[in-house]
N, C-alpha and C positions, 0 to 999 in steps of 0.2 A: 160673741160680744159680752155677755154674761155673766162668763165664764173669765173673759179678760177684764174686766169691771170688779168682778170680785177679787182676783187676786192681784190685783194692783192696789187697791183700796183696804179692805177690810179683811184681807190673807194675813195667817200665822208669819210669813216672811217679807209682810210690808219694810219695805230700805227704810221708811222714815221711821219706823218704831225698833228697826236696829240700831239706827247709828244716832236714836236720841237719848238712848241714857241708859240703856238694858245693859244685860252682860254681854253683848254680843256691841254694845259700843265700840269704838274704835280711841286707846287710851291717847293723852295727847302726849307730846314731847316732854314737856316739864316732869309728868310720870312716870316716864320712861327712864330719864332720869335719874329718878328719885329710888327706882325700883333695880335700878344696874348697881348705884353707891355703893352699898355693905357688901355687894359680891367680888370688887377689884382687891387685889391684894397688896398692901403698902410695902414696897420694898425697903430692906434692911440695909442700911445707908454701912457700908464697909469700911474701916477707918485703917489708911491704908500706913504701915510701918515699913521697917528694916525685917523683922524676924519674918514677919508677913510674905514680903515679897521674895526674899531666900527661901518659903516654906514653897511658893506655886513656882520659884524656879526649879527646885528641886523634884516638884512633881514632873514637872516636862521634859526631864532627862532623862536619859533611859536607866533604868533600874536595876541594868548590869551595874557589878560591884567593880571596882578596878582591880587591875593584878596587887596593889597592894591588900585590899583588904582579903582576897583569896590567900596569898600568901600569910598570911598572920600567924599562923598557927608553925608553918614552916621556919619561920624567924626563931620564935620562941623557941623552937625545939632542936634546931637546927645546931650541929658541934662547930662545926668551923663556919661561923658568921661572916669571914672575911671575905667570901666566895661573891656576897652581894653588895660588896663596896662600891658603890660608882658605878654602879647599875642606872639608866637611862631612865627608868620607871620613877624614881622619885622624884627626878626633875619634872618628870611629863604628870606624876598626879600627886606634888607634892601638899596640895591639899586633903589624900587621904590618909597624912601619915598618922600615927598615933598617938597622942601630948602625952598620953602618960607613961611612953615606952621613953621620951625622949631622957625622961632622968635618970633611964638605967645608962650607966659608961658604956657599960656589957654588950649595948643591945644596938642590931643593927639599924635602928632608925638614927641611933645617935651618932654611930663611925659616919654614917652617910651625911647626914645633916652638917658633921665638921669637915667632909672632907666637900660639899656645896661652899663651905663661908670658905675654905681658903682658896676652890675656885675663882669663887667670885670678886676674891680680896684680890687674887694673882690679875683676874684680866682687867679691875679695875686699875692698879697700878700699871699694867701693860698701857691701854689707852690712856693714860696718862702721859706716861715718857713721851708714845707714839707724837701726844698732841703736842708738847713740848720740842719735840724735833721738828714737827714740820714747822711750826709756830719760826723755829730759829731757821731753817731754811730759807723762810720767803718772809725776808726782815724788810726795813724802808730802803735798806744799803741797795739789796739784790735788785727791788723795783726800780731804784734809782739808776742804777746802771744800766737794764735793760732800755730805761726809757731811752737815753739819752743818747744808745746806740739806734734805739729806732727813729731818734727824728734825725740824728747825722746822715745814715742812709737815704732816709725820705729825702733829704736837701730842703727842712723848712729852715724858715727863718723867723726873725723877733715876733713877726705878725701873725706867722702858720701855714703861709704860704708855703708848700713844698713842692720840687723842679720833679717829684715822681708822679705826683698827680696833673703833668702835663703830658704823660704816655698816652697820649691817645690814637696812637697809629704806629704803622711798623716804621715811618719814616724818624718818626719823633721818638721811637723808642732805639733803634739803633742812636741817635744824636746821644739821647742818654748814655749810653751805654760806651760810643765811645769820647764823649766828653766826662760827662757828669762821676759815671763810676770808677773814671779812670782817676781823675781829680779826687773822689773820695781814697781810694783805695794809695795812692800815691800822694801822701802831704806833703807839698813842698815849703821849707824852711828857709830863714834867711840866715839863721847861723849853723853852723853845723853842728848835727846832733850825736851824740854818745850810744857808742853802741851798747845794747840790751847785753847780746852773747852771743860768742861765739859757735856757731853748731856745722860740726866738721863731718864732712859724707865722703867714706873710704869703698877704694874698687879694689874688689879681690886682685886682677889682675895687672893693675901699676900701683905705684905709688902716687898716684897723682887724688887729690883730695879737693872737695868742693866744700867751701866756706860760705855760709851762709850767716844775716846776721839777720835779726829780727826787726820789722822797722815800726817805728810810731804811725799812726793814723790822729788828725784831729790838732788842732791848734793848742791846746792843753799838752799833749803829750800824756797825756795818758793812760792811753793806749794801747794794745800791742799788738799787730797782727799774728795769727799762731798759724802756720803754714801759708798756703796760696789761695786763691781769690778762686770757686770753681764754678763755671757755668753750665749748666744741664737745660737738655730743649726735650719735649718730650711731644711725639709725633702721630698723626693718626692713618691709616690706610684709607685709599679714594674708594668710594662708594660704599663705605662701611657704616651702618647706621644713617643712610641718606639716600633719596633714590631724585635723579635729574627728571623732571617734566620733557614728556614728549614735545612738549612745542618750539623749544630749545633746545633738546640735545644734539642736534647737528650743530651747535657752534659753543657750548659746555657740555661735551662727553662725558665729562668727571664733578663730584661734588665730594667735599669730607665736612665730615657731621662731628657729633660734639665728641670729647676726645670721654672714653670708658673703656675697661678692661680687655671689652672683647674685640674697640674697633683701634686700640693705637698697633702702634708700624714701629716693627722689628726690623726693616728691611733697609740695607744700605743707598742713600740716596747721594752717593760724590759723584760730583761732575767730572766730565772727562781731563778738563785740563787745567783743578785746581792745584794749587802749589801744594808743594811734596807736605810740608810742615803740620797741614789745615786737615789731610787726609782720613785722621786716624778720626776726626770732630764728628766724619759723617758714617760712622761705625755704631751701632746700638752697643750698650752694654748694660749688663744684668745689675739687679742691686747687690748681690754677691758682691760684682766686683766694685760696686761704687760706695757701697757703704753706707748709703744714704737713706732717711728715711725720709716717708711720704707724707705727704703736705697738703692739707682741706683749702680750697680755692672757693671763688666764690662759684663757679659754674663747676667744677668737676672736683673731685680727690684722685692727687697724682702720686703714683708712686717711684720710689727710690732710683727705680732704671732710667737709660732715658743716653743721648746722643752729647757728650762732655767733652769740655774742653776747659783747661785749665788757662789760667793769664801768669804772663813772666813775672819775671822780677822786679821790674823797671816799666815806668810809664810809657813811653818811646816805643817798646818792645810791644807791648801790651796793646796800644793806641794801631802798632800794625798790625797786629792775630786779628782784633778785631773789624778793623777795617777790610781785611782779606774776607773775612768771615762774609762782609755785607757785600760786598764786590760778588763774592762767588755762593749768594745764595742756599745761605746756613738756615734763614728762616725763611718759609714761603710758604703756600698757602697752605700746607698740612700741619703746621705749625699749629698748637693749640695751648703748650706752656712753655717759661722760660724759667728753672730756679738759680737764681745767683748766692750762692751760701759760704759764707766764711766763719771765721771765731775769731774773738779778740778776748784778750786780757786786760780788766783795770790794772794796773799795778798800784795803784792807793789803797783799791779795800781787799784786793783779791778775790776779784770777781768773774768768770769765767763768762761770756756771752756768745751764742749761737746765733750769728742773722741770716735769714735768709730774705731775698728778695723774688717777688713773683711774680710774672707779669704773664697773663693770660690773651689767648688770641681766641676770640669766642667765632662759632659759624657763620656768625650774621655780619664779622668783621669790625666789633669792637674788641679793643686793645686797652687794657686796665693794667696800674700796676700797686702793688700792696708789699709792707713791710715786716716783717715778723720773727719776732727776737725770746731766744728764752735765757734765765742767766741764772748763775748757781756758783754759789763759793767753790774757791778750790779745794776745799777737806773734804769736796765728796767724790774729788779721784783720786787724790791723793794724800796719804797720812801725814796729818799738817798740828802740830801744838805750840807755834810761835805765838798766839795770841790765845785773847780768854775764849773768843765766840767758836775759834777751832777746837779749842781743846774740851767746850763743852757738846760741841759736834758728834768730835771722837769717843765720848764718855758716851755718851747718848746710842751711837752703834753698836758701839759693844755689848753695852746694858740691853738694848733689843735684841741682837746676837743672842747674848746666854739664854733671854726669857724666851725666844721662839724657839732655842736646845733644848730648854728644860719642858717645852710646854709638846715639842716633838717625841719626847723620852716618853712624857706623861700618858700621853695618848697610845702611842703605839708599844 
């Protein structure tokens, strides 16, 4: 106890005689401080520039030299300088070329750097013309005729109401097809109209010759149908892309799915005892032989091939193919497209136009039908300088003609 009595009290390491003011005190915070201050060091505020910021880009690039500046000495010394004309390296590091070679004629920085400006001059003038032509391609004329072929097809009216956007089943879309399109494709008139031209089709083996004349479409008359009216159906094979639920397939054995490359139907589907005429409709044929190209839909992309059948002459004629067609089940449930595609001619501005009509039979048994037109002067099939807008057409080809010669010479 004595022992504990003394060194609590009156011991050399009494706590109360350390932490009251000796050296062995404990400093306070304000000290602390006071005593860190002159030791932090004030950072050097960086005033940041152009030359500055070029100087730390340039350190963090790698420190390899470019082929030009390795080459330098090869330049200068080199006899036949022509050898590095149009060398790709100056284009790719033409920021290492050298400013004070540039004033030699002599020297290859300089043949290079002239023969850059009249690159640069040639393809700027090239996309120029280039914009300039297409600019005259798709003028207000060409929009205007396309459109005007797209709402005739549609069947709208003042309002916008159009008789295509009532397709909505196979029943309403035959009605179309053989009312509506036969009516467009066949204008009937109250006076009689003057024919277009004459186009005369001769058979090797008689003399016997088929006269054809070209007829107007459209109350205007302005018009002109350019060959025949052709319909294309485009089919899928049964249980392609589609599998029938067991709970049912005793009384639906078959389904067909959405129509795609790998499930549409090549295969002939005529009925036994359709008329001779209609036979060939239900025959596949390849885009080789149809010529046609393929067309973005809203549920599938169809291509050019596909089960055709062309419309006569005459409305009458046309109003029975089609009629035969629905009688004897041209479209049924494997059905998945229909494209109706012709061309016409403005004869006012000389406007060529492509329409095609489409009408889709989707899995689930909706039936859509859509319009789709594209149109282009006639100078761009045939060599046309009756007017200014042709003839700056035809200037305009040629002049890209020579500059893709000259720019094909240049290269190879």
């Amino acid at each position: 106890l004595r022992l504990a009595h003394s060194w609590g009290s009156a011991g050399p390491f009494d706590r109360r005689k350390r932490f009251a003011g000796g050296s062995l005190a404990r400093p306070s915070s304000g000290a602390m401080e006071e005593d860190d201050a002159p030791k932090k060091k004030k950072k050097r505020q960086i005033i940041l520039s152009r030359d500055m910021v070029i100087r730390r880009l340039s350190k963090k690039r790698d420190t390899k030299p470019s082929p030009l500046a390795q080459l330098q000495e090869i330049f200068e010394e080199a006899q036949d300088k022509k050898r590095f004309v149009g060398d790709t390296m100056f284009w790719k590091y033409f920021e290492d070329i050298e400013i004070t070679r540039i004033y030699h004629t002599n020297s290859v920085e300089y043949m290079n750097l002239k023969v850059m400006f009249w690159e640069t001059l040639l393809y700027i003038s090239l996309l120029v013309i280039f914009t300039i032509y297409v600019f005259a391609l798709q003028n207000r004329v060409v929009f205007s005729a396309r459109n005007e072929q797209e709402i005739y097809w549609s069947g709208c009216n003042a309002l916008g109401a159009c008789t295509i956007n009532k397709v909505i089943s196979v029943q309403s879309f035959w009605e179309f097809m053989h009312k509506d399109l036969v009516d467009f494709s066949f204008t009937e008139y109250s006076e009689p109209v003057q024919k277009v031209a004459d186009i005369f089709t001769s058979f090797p083996n008689n003399d016997f010759k088929l006269t054809w004349h070209p007829r107007f479409i459209g109350k205007q008359k302005s018009n002109v149908v350019l060959g025949t009216v052709r319909v294309r159906q485009l089919r899928v094979e049964k249980n392609a892309g589609c599998q029938v639920s067991k709970l049912y397939s005793h009384i639906f054995p078959d389904c067909f799915g959405p129509y795609t490359e790998t499930s549409k139907s090549t295969a002939t589907f005529r009925p036994r005892f359709a008329p001779t005429y209609i036979t060939n409709s239900y025959d596949y044929k390849d885009s080789m032989f149809t010529e046609q190209a393929s067309i973005a839909g809203k549920l599938a992309d169809y291509g050019g091939d596909g089960y055709v059948v062309e419309l006569p002459w005459n409305a009458s004629d046309s109003r029975t193919l089609i009629g035969d067609l629905w009688k004897w089940s041209w479209v049924d449930t494997a059905t998945r497209g229909i494209v109706v595609e012709l061309t016409t001619l403005n004869t006012n501005v000389n406007i060529l136009v492509n329409t095609r009509l489409i009408f889709e039979f989707g899995p689930t048994g909706s039936v859509s039908g859509k319009v789709f037109s594209k149109a282009g002067p006639v100078a761009l099939f045939t060599p046309a300088t009756s007017t200014p807008e042709s003839m700056n057409i035809m200037v305009m080809q040629i002049v890209l003609l020579v500059f893709f010669g000259l720019f094909v010479l240049y290269v190879f």
